[in-house]
PADOMAR-357639 format. One record per atom (N, C-alpha, C): residue number from 1; x, y, z; atom name. Coordinates in steps of 0.05 Angstrom, whole numbers, plus 32768, in hexadecimal, padded with zeros to 4 digits. Each point is the difference from the previous one (the first is absolute). Layout:
> resi_px_py_pz_name
> NUM_X_Y_Z_CA
...
END
This chain:
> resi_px_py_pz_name
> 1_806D_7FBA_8113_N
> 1_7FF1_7FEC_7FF2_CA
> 1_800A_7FE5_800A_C
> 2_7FF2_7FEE_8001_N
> 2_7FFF_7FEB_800A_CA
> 2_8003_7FDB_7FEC_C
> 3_800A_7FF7_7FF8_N
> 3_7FFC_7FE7_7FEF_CA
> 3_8003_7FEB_801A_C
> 4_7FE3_7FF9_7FF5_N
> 4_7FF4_7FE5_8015_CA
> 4_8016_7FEB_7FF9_C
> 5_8010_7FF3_7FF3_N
> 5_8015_7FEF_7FF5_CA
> 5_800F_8008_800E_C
> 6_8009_800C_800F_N
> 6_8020_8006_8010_CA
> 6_8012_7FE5_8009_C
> 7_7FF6_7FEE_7FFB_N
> 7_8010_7FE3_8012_CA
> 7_8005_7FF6_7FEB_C
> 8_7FFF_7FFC_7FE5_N
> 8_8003_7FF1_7FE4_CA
> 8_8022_8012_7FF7_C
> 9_800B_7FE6_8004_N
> 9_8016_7FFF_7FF6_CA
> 9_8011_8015_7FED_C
> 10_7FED_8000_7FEB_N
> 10_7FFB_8010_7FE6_CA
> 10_7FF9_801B_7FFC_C
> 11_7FF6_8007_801B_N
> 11_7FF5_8025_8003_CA
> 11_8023_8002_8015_C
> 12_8009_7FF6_8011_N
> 12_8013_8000_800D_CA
> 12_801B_800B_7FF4_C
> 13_8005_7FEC_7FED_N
> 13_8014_7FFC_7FE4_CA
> 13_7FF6_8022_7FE9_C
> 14_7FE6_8000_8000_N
> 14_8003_801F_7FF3_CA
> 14_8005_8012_8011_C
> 15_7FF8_8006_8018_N
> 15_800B_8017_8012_CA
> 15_801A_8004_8001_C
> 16_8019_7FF2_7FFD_N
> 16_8012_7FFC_8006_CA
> 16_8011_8006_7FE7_C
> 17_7FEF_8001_7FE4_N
> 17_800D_8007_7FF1_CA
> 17_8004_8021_7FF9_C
> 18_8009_800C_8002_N
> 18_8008_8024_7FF9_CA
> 18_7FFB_800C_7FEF_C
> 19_8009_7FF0_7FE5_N
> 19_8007_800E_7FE7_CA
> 19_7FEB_800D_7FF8_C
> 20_7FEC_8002_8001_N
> 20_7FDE_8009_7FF5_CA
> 20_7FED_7FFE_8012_C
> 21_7FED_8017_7FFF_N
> 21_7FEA_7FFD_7FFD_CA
> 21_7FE8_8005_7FFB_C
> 22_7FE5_7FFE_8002_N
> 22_7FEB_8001_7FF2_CA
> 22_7FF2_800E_800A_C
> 23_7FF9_801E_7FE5_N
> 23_7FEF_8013_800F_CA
> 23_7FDC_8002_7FF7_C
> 24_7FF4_8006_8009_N
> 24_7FEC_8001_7FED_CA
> 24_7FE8_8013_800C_C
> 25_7FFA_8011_7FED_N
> 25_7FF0_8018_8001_CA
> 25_8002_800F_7FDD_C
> 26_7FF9_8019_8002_N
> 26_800A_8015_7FF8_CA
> 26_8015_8009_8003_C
> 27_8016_7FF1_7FE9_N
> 27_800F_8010_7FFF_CA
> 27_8007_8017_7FEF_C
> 28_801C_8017_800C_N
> 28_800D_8018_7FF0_CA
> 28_7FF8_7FFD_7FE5_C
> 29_8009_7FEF_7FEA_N
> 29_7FF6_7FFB_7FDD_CA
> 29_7FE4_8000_8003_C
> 30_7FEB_7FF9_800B_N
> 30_7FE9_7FFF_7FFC_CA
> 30_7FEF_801A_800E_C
> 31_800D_7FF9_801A_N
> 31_7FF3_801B_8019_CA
> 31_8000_801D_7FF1_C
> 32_801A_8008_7FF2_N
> 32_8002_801B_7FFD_CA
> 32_7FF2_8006_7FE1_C
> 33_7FF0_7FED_7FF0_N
> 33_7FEE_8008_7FEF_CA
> 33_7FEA_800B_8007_C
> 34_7FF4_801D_7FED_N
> 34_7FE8_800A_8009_CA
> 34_7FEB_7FF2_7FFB_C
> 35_7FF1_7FF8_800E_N
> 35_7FE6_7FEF_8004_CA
> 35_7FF1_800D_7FE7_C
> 36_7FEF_7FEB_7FF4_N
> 36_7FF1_8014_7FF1_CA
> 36_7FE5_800E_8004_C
> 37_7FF5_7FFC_8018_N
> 37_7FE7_800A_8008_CA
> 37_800C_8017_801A_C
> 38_8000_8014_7FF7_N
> 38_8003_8017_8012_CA
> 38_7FE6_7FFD_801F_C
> 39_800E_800B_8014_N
> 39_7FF4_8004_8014_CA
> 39_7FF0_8017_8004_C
> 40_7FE1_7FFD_800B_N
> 40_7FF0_8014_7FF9_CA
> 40_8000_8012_801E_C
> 41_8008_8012_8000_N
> 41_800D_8018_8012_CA
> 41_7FDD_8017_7FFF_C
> 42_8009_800A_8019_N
> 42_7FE3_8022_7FFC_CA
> 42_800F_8006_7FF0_C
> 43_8014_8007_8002_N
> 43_8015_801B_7FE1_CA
> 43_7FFA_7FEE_7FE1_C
> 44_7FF9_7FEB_800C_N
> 44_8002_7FF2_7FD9_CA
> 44_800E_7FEC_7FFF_C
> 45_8004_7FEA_7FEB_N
> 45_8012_7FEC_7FFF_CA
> 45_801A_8001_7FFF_C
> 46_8012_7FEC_801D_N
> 46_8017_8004_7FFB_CA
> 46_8009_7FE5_8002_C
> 47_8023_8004_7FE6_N
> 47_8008_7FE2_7FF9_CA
> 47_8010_7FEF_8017_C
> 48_8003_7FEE_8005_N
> 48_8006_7FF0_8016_CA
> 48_8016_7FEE_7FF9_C
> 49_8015_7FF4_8008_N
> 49_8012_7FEC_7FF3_CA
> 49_7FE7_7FE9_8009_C
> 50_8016_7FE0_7FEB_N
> 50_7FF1_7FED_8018_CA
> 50_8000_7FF6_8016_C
> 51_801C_8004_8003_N
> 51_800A_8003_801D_CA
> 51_7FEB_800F_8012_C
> 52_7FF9_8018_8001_N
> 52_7FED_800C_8005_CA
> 52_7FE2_7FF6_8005_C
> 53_7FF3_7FF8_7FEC_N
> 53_7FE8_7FEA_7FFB_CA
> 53_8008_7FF3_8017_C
> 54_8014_7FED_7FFB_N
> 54_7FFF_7FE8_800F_CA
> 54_8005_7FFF_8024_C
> 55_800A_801C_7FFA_N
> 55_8003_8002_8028_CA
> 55_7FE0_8002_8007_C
> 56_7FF4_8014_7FF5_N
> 56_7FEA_8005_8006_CA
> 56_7FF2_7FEF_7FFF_C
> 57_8002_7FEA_7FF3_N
> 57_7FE5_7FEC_8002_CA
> 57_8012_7FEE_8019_C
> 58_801D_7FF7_8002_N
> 58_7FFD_7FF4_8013_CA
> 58_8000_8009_8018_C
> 59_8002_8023_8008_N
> 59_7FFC_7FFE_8012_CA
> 59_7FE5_8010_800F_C
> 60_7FEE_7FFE_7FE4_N
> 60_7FE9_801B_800E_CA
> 60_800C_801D_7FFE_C
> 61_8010_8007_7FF5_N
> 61_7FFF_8025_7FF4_CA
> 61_7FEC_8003_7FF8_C
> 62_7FED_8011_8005_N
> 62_7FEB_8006_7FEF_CA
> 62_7FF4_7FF0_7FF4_C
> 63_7FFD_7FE6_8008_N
> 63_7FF0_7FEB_7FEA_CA
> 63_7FFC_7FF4_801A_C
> 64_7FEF_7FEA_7FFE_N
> 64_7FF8_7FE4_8008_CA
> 64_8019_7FF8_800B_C
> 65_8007_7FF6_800F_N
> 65_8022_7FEA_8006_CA
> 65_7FF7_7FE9_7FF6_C
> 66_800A_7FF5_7FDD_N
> 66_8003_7FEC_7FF4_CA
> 66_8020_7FF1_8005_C
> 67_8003_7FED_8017_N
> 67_8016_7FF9_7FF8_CA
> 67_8003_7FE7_7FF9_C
> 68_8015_800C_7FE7_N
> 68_8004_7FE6_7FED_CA
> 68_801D_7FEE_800B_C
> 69_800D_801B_800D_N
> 69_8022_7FE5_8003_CA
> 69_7FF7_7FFE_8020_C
> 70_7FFF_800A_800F_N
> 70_7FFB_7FF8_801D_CA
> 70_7FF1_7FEB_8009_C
> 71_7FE6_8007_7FF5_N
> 71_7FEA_7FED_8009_CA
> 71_800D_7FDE_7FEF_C
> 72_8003_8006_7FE8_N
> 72_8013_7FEF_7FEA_CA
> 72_8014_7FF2_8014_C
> 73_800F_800D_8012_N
> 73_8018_7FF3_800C_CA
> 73_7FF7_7FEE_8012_C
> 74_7FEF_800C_8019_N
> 74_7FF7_7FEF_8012_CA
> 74_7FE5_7FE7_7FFA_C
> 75_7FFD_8001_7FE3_N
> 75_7FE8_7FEA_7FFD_CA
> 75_800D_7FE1_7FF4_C
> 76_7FF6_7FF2_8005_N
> 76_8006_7FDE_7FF5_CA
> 76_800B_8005_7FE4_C
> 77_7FFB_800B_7FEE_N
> 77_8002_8005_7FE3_CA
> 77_801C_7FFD_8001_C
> 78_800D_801D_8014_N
> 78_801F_8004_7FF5_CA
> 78_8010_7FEA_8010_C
> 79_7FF3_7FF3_8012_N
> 79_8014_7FE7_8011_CA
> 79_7FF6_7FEA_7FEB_C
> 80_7FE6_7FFA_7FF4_N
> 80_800B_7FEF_7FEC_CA
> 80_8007_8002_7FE6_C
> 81_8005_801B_7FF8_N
> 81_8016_7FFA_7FE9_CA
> 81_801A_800E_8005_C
> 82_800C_8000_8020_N
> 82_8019_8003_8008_CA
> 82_8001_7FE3_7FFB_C
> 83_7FF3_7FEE_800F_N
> 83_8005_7FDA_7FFF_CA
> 83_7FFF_7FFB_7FE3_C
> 84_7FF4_8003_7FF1_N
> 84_7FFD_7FFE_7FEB_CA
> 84_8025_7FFC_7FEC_C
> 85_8005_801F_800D_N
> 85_801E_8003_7FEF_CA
> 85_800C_7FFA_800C_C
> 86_8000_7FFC_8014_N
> 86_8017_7FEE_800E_CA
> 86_7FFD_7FDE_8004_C
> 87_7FE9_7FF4_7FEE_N
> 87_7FFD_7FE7_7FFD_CA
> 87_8008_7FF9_7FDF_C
> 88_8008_8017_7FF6_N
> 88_8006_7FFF_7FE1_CA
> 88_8017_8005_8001_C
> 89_8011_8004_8014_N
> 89_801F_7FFF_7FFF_CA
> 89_800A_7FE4_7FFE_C
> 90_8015_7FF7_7FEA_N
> 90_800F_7FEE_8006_CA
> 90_801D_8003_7FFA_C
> 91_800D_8015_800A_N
> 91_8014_800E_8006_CA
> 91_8002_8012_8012_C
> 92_8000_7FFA_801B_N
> 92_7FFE_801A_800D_CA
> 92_800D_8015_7FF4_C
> 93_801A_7FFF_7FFC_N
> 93_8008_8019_7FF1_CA
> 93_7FF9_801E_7FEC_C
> 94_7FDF_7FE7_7FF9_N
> 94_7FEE_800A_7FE9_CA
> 94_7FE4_800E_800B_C
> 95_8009_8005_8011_N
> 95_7FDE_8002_801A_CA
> 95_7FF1_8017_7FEF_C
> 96_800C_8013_7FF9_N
> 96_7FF4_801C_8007_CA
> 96_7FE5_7FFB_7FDC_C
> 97_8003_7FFC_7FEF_N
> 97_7FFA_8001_7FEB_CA
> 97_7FDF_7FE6_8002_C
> 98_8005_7FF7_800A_N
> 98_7FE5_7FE5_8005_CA
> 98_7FEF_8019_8012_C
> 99_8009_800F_801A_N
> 99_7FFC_8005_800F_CA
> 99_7FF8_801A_7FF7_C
> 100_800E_8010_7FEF_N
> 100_7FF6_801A_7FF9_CA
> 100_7FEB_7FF9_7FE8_C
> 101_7FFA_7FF6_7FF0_N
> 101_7FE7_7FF4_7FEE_CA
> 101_7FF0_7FFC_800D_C
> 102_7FF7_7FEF_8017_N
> 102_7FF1_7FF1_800C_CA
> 102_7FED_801D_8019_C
> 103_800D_8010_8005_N
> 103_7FFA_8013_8008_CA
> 103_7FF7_8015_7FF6_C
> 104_800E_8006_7FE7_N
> 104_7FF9_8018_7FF3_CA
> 104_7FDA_7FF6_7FF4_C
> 105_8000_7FE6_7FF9_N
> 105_7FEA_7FF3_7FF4_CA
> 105_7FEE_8006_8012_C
> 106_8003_7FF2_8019_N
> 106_7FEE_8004_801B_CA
> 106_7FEB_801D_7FFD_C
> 107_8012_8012_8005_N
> 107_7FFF_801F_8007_CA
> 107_7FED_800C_7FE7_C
> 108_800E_7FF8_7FEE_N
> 108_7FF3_800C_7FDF_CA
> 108_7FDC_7FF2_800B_C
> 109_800B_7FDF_7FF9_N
> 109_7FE4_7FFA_8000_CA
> 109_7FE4_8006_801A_C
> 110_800C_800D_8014_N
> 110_7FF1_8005_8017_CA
> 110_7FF4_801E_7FF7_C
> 111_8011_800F_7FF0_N
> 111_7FFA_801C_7FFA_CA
> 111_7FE7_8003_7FEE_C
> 112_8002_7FEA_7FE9_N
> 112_7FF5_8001_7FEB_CA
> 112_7FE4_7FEC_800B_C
> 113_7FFD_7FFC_800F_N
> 113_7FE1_7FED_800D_CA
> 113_7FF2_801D_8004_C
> 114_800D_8015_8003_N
> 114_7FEF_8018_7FFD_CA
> 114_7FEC_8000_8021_C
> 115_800A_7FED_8014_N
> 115_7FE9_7FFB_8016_CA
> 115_8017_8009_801E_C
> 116_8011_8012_7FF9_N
> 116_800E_8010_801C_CA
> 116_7FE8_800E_8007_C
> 117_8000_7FFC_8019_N
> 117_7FEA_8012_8008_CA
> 117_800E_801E_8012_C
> 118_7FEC_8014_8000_N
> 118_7FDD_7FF5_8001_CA
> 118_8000_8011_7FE6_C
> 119_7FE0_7FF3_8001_N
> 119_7FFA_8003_7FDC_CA
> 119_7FFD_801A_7FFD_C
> 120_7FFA_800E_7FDF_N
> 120_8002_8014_7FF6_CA
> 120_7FEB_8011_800C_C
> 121_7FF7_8012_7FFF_N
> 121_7FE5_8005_8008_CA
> 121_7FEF_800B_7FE6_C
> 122_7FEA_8001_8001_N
> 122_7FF3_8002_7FE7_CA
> 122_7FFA_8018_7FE5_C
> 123_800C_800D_8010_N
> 123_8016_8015_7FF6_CA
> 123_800E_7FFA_7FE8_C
> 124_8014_7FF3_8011_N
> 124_801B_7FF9_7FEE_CA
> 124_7FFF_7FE2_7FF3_C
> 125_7FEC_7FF3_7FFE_N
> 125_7FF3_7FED_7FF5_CA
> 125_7FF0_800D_7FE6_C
> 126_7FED_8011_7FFD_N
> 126_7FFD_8010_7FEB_CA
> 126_8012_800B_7FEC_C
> 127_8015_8011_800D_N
> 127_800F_800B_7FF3_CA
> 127_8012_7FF1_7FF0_C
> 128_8003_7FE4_8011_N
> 128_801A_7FEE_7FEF_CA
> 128_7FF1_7FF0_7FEE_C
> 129_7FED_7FFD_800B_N
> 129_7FE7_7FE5_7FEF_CA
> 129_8001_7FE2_8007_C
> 130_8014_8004_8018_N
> 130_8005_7FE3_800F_CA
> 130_7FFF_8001_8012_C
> 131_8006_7FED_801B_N
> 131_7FFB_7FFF_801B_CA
> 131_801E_7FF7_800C_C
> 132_8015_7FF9_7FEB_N
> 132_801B_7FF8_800F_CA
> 132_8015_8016_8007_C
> 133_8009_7FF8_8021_N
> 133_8009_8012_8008_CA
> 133_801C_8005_7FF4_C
> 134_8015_8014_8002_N
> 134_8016_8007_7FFE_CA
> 134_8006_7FFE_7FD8_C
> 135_7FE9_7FFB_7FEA_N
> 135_7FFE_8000_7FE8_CA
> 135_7FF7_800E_7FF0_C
> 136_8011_8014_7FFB_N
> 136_7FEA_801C_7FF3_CA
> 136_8012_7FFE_7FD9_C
> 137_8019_8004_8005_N
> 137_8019_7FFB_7FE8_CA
> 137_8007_7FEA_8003_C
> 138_800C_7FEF_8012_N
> 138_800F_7FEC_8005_CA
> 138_8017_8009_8002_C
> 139_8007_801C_7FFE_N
> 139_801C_8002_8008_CA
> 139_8011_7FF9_8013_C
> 140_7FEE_7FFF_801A_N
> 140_8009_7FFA_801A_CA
> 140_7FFF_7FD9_7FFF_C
> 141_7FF2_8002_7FF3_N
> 141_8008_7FD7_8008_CA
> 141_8012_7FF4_7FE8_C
> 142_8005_8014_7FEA_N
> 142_801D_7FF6_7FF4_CA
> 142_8021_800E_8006_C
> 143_7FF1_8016_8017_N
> 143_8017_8006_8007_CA
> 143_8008_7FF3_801B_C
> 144_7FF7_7FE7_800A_N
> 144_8011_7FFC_801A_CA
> 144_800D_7FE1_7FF2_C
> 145_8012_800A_800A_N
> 145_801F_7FE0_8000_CA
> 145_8008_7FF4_8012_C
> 146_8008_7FF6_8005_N
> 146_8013_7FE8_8009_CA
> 146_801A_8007_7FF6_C
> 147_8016_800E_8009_N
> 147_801E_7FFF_7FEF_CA
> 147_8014_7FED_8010_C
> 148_8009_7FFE_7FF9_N
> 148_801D_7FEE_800B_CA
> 148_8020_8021_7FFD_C
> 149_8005_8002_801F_N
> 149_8011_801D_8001_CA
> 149_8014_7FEC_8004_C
> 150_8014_800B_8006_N
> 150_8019_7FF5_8011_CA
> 150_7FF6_800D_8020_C
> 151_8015_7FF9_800D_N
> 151_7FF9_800C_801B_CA
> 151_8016_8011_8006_C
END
């Protein structure tokens, strides 16, 4: 991954710091809950974690390839609200927390525009009664975070 900012003082001064840092996906607490819409199999419905769900939509298992953190990483959105939290620092010391908000927000609110493509097909537009992609429970777009680990 790439941040267009690399020469700003202030992205420099966070690389350099160790103590933490910032993950964001599906994680273990959220990933290893069973999804609540079972996967529809020839043998019959079978249950899925969300971890599970969420590989598959980002990477095309058996579904559409919806991706939400990849496509998410390399678009303007997540370079401006990386700038974002790192223009809300006024402690470098304090980076990770402006910076993990400002991201987690990004990501949530890109999920919930319901417009990852490509669109549903009319199918699964019926069945849900809407046309937005990756929104059937919402499980999957209240389960991705932003955490602050140690390293």
């Amino acid at each position: 991954m790439a941040i267009k900012d690399v020469k700003s003082s202030r992205y420099q001064q966070l690389m350099k710091l160790e103590d933490e840092r910032i993950t964001i996906g599906v994680h273990d607490e959220e990933g290893s809950r069973t999804h609540p819409t079972p996967k529809e199999t020839k043998d019959g419905p079978v249950d899925q974690t969300v971890a599970e769900v969420a590989a598959n939509n980002e990477l095309g298992l058996d579904v559409p390839r919806r991706s939400f953190l990849r496509d998410w990483v390399d678009s303007d959105l997540f370079h401006a609200a990386f700038k974002a939290g790192v223009n809300a620092i006024t402690r470098i010391e304090e980076y990770a927390e402006p910076i993990r908000l400002d991201l987690e927000y990004s990501i949530v609110q890109r999920m919930q525009s319901g417009l990852i493509p490509p669109p549903n097909s009319p199918l699964t537009i019926q069945k849900k009664g809407h046309s937005r992609t990756l929104e059937e429970t919402g499980t999957l777009i209240k389960s991705v975070k932003a955490k602050r680990q140690p390293k």
